[in-house]
BAKE-506545 format. One record per residue (C-alpha): residue number from 1; chain; z, x, y. Coordinates in Angstrom, 1 decimal, decimal comma, padded with zeros to 4 digits. Layout:
N
[NUM A [Z X Y]]
...
***
This chain:
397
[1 A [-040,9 150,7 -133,7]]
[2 A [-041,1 148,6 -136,7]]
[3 A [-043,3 149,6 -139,4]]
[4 A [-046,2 147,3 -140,5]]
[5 A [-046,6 146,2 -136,9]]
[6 A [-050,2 145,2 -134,8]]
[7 A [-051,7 146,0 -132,2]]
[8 A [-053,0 143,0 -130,1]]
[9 A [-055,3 143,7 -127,5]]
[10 A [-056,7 141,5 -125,1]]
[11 A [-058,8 142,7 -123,1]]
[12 A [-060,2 140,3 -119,9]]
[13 A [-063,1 140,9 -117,3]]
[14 A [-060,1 142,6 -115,0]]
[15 A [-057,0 142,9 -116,7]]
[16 A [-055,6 144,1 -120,1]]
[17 A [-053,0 142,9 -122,0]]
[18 A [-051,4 143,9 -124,9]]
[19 A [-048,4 143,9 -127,4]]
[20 A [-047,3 145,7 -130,7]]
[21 A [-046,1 142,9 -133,0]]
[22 A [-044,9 142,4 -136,0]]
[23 A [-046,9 139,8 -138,1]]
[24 A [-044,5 138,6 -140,3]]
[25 A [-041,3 138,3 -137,7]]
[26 A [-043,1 137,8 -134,8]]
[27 A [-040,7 140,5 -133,0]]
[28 A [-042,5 142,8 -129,9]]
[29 A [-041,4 146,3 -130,0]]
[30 A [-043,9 146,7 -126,7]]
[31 A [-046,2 144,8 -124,2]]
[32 A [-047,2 144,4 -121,4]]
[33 A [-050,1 143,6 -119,1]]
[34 A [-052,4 146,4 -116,7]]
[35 A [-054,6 144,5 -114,2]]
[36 A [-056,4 144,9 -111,1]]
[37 A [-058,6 147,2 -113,3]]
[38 A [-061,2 148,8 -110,8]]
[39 A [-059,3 147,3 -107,6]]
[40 A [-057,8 150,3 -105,0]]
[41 A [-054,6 149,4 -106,9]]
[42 A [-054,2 148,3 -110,2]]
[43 A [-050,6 146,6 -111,2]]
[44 A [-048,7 147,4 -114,8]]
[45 A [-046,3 145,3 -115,9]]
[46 A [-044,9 146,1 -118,9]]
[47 A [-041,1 145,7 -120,9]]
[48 A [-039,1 148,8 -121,0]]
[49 A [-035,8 149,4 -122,5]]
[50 A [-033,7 148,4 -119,2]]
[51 A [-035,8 145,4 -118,8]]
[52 A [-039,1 144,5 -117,0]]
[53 A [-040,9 147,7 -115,5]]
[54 A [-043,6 147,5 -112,7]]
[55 A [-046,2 150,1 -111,7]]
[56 A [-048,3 150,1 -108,9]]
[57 A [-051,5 152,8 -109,6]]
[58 A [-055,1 153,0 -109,4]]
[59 A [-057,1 151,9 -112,7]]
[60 A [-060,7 153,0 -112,5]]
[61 A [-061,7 151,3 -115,9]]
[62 A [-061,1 149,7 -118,7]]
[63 A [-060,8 153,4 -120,4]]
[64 A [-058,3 154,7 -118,0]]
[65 A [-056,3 151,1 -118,8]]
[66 A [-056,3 151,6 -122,6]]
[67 A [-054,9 154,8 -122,0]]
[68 A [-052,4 153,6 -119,9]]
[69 A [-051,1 151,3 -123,1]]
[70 A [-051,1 154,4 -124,9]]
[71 A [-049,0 155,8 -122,4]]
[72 A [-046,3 152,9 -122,4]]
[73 A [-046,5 152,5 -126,3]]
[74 A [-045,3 156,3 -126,4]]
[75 A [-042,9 155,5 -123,6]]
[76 A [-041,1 152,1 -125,2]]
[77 A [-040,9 154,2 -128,5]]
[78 A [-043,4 156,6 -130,4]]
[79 A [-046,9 157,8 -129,8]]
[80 A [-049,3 155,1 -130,8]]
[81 A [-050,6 156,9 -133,7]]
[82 A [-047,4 157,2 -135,2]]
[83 A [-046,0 153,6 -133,9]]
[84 A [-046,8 152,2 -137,8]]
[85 A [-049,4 150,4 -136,7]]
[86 A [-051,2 148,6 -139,8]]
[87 A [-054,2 146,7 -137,7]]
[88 A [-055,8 146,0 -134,4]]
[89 A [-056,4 142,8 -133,1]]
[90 A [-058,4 141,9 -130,7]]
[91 A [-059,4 139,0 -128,9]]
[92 A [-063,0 137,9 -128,5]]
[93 A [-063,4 135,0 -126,1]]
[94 A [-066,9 133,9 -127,4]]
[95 A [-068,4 134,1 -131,5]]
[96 A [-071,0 132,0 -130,6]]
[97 A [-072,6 130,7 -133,4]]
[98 A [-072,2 134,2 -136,0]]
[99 A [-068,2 134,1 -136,0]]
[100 A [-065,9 131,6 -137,0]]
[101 A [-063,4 133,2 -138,9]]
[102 A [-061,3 136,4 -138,3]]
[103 A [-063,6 139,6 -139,3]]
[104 A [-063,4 143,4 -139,8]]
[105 A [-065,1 145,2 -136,6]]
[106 A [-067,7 148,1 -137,7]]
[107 A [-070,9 149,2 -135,4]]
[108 A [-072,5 146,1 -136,1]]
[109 A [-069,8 143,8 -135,5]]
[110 A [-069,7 145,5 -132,0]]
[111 A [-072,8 144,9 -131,4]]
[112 A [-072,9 140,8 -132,3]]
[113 A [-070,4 140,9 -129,9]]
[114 A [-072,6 142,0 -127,1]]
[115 A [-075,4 140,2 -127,8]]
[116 A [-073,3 137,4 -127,3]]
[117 A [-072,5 138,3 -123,4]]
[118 A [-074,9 136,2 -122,6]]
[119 A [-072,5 133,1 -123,0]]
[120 A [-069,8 135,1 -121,5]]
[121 A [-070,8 137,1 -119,2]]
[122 A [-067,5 137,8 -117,9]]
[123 A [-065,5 138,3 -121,0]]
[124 A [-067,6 139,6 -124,0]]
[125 A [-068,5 143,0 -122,3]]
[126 A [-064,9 143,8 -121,9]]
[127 A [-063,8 142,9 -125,2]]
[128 A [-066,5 145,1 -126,9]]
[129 A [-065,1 147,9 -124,1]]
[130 A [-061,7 147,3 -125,6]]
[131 A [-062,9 147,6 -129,0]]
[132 A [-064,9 150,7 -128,8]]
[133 A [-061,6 152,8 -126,6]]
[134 A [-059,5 151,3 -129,3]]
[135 A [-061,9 152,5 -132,1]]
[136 A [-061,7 155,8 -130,5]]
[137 A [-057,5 156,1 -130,1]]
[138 A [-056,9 154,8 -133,4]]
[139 A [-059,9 156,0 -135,6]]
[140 A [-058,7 155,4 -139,1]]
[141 A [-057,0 152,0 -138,8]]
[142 A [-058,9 148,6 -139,5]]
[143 A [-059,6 146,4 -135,9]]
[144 A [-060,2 142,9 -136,6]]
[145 A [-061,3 140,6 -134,5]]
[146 A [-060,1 137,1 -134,1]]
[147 A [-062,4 134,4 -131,9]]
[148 A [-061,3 132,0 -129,1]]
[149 A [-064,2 129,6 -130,4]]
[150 A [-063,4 130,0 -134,1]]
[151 A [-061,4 127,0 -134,7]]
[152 A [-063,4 124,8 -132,8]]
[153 A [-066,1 125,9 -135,6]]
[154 A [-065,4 122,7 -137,0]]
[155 A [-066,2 119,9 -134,3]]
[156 A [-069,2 117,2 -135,9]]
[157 A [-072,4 117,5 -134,6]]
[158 A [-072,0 114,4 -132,7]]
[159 A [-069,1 116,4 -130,9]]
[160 A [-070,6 119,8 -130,5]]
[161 A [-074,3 118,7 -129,3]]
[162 A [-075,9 118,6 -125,6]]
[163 A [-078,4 115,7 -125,0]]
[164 A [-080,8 117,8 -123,8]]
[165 A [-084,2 118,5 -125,6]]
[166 A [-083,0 120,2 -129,1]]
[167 A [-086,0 123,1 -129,1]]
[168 A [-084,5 124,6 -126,0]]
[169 A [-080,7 124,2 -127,3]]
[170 A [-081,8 126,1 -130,2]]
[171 A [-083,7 128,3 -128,6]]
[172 A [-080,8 129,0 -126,2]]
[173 A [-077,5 128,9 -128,9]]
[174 A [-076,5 125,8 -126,2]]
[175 A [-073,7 123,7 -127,6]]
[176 A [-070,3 122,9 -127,3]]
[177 A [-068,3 125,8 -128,5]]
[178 A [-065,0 125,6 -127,3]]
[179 A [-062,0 128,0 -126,0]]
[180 A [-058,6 128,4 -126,5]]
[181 A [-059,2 127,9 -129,8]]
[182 A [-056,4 130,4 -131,0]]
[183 A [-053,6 129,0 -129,3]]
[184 A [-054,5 125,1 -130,6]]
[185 A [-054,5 126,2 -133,8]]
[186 A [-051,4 128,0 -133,8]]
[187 A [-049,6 125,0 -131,7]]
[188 A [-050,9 122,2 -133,8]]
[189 A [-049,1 123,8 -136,8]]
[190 A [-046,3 124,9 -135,0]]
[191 A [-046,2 121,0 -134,1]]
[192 A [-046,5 120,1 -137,8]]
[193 A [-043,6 122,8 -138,6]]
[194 A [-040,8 121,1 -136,0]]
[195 A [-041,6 117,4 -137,3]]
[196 A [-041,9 118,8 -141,3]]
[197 A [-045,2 116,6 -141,4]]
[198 A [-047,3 117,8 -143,7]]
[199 A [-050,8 119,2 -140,9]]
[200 A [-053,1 117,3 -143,3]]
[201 A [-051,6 114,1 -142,5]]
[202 A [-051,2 114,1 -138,3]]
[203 A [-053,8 113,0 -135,9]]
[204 A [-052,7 115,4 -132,9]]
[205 A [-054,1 116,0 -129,4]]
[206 A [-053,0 119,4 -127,9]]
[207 A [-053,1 120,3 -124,4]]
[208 A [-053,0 123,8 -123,4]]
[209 A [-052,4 124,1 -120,0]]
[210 A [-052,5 127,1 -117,6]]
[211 A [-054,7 128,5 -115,4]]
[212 A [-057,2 127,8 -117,9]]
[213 A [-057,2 124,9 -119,3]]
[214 A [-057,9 122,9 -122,3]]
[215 A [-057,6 120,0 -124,3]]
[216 A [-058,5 119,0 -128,6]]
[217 A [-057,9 116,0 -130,6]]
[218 A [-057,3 117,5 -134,1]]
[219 A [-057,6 115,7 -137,1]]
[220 A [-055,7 117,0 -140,7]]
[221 A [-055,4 120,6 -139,3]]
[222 A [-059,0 120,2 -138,2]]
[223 A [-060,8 119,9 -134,4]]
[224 A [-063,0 117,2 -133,9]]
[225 A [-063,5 117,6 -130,5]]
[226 A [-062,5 119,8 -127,4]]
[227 A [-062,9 119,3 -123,8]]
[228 A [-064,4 123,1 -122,8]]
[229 A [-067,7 123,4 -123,9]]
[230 A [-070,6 126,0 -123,6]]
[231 A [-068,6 128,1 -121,2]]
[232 A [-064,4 128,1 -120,4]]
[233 A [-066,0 125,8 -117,2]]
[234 A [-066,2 122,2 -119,1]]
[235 A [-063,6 120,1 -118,8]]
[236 A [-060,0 119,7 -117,6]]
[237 A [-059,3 120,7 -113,5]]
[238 A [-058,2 124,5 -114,0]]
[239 A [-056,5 126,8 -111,3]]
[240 A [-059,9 128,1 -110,1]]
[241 A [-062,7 126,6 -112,2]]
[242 A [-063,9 122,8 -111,7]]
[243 A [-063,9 121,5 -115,5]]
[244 A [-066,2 118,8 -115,5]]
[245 A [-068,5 118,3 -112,9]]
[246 A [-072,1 116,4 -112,1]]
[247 A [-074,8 118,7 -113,2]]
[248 A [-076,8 117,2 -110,6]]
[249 A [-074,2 119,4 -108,2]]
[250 A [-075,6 122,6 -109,2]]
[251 A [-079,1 121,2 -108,4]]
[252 A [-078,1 120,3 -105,2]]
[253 A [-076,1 123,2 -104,3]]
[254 A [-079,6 125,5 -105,6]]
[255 A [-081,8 123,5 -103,3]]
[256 A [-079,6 123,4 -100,7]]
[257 A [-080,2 127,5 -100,6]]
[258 A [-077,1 128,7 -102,7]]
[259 A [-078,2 131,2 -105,3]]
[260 A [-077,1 130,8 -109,0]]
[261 A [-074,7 133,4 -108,6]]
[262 A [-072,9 132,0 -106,0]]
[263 A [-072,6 128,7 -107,4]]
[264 A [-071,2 130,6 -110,6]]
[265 A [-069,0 132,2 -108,1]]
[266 A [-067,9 128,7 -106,7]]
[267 A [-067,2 126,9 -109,8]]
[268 A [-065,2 129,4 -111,8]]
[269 A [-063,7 131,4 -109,0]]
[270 A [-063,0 128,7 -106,0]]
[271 A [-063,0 125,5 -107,5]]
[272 A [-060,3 123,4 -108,9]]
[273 A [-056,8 123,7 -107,4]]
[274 A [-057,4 126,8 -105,6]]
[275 A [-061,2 125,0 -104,0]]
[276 A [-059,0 121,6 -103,3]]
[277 A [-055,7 123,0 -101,7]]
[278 A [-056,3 126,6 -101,3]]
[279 A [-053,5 127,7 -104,3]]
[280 A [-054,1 127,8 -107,9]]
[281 A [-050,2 128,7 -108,7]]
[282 A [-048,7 125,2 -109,5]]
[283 A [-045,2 126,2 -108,2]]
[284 A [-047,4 126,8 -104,9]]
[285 A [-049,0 123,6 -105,3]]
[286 A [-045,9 121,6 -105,9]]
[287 A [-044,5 123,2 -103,2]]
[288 A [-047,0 122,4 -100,4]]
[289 A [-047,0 118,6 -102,5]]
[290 A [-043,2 118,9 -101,4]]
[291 A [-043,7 119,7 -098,0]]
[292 A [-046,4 116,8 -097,4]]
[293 A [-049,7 118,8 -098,0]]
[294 A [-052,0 116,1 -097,8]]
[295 A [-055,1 118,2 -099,5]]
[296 A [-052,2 120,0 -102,2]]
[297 A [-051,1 116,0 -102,9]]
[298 A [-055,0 115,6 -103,8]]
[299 A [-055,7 118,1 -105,9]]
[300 A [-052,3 117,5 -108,5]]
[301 A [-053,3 113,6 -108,1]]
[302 A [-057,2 114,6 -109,7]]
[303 A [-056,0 117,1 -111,9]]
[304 A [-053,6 114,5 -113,6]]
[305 A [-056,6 112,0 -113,2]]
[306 A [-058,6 114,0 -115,3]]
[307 A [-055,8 115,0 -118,3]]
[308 A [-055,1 110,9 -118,2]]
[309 A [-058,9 110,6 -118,9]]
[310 A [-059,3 113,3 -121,8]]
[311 A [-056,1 112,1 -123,6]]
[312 A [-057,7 108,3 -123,4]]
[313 A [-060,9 109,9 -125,0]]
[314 A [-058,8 111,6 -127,5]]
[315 A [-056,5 108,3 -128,3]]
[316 A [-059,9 106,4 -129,0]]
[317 A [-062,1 109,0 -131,0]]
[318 A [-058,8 109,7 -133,3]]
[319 A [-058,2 106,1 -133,7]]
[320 A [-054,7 106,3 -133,1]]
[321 A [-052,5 109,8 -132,9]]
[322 A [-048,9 110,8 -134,1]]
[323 A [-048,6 114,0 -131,9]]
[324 A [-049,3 115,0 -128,2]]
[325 A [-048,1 118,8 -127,4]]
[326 A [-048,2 120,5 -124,3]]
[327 A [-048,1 124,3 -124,0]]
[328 A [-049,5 126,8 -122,1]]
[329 A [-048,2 128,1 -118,8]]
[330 A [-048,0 124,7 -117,3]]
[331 A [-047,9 122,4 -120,1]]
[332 A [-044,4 124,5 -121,0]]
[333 A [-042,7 124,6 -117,7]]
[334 A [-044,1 121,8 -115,1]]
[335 A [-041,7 118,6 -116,0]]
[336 A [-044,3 116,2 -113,3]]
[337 A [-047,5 117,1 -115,1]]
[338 A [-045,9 116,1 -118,8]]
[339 A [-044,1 112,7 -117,2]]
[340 A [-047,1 111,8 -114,7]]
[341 A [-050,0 112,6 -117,3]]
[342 A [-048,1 110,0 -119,8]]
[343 A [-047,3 107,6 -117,5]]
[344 A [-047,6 103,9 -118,4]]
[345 A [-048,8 104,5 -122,3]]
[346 A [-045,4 102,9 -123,5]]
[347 A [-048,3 099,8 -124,8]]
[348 A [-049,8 102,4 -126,6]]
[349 A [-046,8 103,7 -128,4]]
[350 A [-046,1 106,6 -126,0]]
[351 A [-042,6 106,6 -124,1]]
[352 A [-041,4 109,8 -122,9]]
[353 A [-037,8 110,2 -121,8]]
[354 A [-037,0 111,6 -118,6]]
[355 A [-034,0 113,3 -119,6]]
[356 A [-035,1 115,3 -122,5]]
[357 A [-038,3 115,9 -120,3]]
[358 A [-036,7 117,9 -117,5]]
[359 A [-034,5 119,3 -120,3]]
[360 A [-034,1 123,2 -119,2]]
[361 A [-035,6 124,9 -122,5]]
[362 A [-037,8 127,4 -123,4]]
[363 A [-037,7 126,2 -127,4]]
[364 A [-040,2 124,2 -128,7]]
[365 A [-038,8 120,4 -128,3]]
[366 A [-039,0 116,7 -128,5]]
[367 A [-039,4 114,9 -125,3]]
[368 A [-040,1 111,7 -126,4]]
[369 A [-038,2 109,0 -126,2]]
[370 A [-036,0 107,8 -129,8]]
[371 A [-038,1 104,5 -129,5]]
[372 A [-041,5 106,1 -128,7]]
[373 A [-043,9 105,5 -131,9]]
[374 A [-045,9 108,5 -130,9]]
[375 A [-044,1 111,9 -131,5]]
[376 A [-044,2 114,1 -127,4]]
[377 A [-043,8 117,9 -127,8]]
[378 A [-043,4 120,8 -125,8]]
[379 A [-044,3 123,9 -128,2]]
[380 A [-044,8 127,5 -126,6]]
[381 A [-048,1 129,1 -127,5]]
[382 A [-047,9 132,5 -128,8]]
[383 A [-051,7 133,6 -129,6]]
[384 A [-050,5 137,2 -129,5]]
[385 A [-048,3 136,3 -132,6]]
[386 A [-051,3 134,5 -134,1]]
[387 A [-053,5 137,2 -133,5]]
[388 A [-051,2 139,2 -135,3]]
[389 A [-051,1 137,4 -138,3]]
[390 A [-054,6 136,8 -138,8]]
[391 A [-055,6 140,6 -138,9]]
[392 A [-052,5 141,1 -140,8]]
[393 A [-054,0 138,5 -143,5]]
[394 A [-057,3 140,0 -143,3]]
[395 A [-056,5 143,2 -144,6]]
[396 A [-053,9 141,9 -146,8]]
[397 A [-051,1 143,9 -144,9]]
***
């Protein structure tokens, strides 16, 4: 185990993940991921010395999963209280409108968090669950914890704000917040790092792209604007959630006799990929693209729609960009989402070259073509790294 090192933890509605990392190198002495929590069999992937290490095993909560990283943590090297672990990080999917900035977790802290479930109802309460086990194995060390919306805390109030009546957004904290917000920050300077631009300088548009996913035009190091919004459901097609939809569908769907939480249920859980072609995995999709799939052809088709229309938004409201980076699951690894989604832009300064494009590499890298006035990057996210260093710099570590 390296000494100085931090515990990330982030802990989801159904899974856990985790990794012990040190914030100055970057280097993992332990992860791994424990989900299925509260299924009839939980899975726990995790890297061992050998190599990768899978576990099959009931998980009856989000207690008996932190103990399990205990477990491994002792198992990969030393027991967790002696691991020379200097902070706990942990990753809080909403702040709403009380946390913008990385921040030392007490009792009250705790309890912010949970009166924020209310705008995620699905990730908040298990966050505060991983705090409060986390408090309790590792008592006498500071947890910090570091906010998906955070970054986004910047966007103009032309950006951030709902056209609905503004007594009953204040009334109800509604306004666009933002997610992912971690991960674009950490890209958009690992972006300015590779072309040694100064960040101040570059208009960037990021697009993180997974199952969740997630677009921001950036300005100088600063968001101006986002495509999720109140919820992780605005926006860009995801594996299972719609991104941007009429609202005037939900109304429909209500009177048509579907209750709220069904719809909920529709839109986040059996909607975009998974609701057009039945998968949510785009190897699957490709595949069934591949074998003629008329409905799997669809669904890549308007999820390439919608990036095309987000990164025109983005060109426009940045008056001209230096930098578009993909990352994330999909934006890392699917060659036809990068080439198709910057397709025909070589009038707007935006060329990307083929070669370089299908390019087998897992480094961050220049896809654009030599002749291409704006600058196309593939850089792998690493919010587990940036979590790190956050808490790390909070407490001065």
């Amino acid at each position: 185990m390296t000494e100085g090192s931090v515990l990330v933890v982030n802990s989801g509605s159904s899974s856990i993940k985790f990794q012990l990392i040190h914030p100055d190198t970057g280097k993992s002495s332990a992860s791994g991921l424990i989900e299925r929590i509260g299924e009839p069999e939980g899975r726990i992937v995790y890297h061992h010395r050998t190599g990768l290490a899978e576990r099959h095993v009931h998980i009856a909560d989000h207690r008996a999963g932190l103990k399990m990283v205990s477990d491994i943590v002792a198992e990969v090297g030393r027991p967790l209280r002696e691991a020379g672990i200097v902070a706990v990080g942990h990753r809080i999917v909403h702040g709403g409108d009380v946390f913008f900035e990385p921040t030392i977790i007490d009792d009250a802290v705790v309890q912010s968090i949970s009166d924020l479930s209310a705008l995620a109802p699905l990730h908040n309460p298990a966050n505060v669950i991983g705090i409060e086990v986390a408090r309790e194995e590792l008592p006498d060390i500071p947890h910090v914890a570091v906010f998906d919306t955070a970054f986004f805390h910047t966007l103009p109030a032309e950006a951030s704000t709902y056209a609905i009546d503004r007594q009953v957004a204040r009334e109800h904290s509604i306004r666009r917040y933002g997610f992912h917000g971690t991960s674009h920050q950490y890209v958009s300077a690992q972006a300015s790092d590779f072309l040694g631009r100064d960040l101040s300088e570059l208009n960037q548009i990021v697009l993180h792209l997974g199952n969740g996913a997630s677009a921001s035009a950036i300005r100088g190091g600063l968001a101006v604007d986002t495509s999720m919004g109140l919820t992780p459901l605005e926006g860009l097609v995801m594996g299972t959630r719609s991104g941007d939809v009429d609202p005037g569908v939900i109304l429909h769907l209500h009177r048509s006799g579907m209750g709220v939480d069904q719809i909920d249920d529709l839109l986040n859980r059996h909607s975009g990929l998974k609701g057009l072609s039945g998968v949510n995995d785009f190897r699957a999709l490709l595949t069934l693209v591949g074998e003629g799939d008329e409905a799997a052809a669809l669904a890549y088709d308007v999820y390439v729609h919608r990036l095309r229309k987000y990164i025109g938004a983005y060109l426009v409201e940045l008056g001209g960009v230096d930098v578009i980076t993909f990352t994330g699951g999909v934006g890392e690894n699917n060659v036809d989402v990068r080439r198709d989604s910057l397709a025909g832009l070589g009038r707007l300064g935006i060329v990307v070259d083929d070669d370089r494009n299908g390019a087998d590499s897992r480094d961050a890298r220049r896809i654009s073509a030599d002749d291409s006035d704006v600058q196309v990057l593939v850089v792998p996210t690493n919010e587990e790294f940036a979590i790190a260093r956050a808490a790390a710099d909070l407490i001065g570590a």
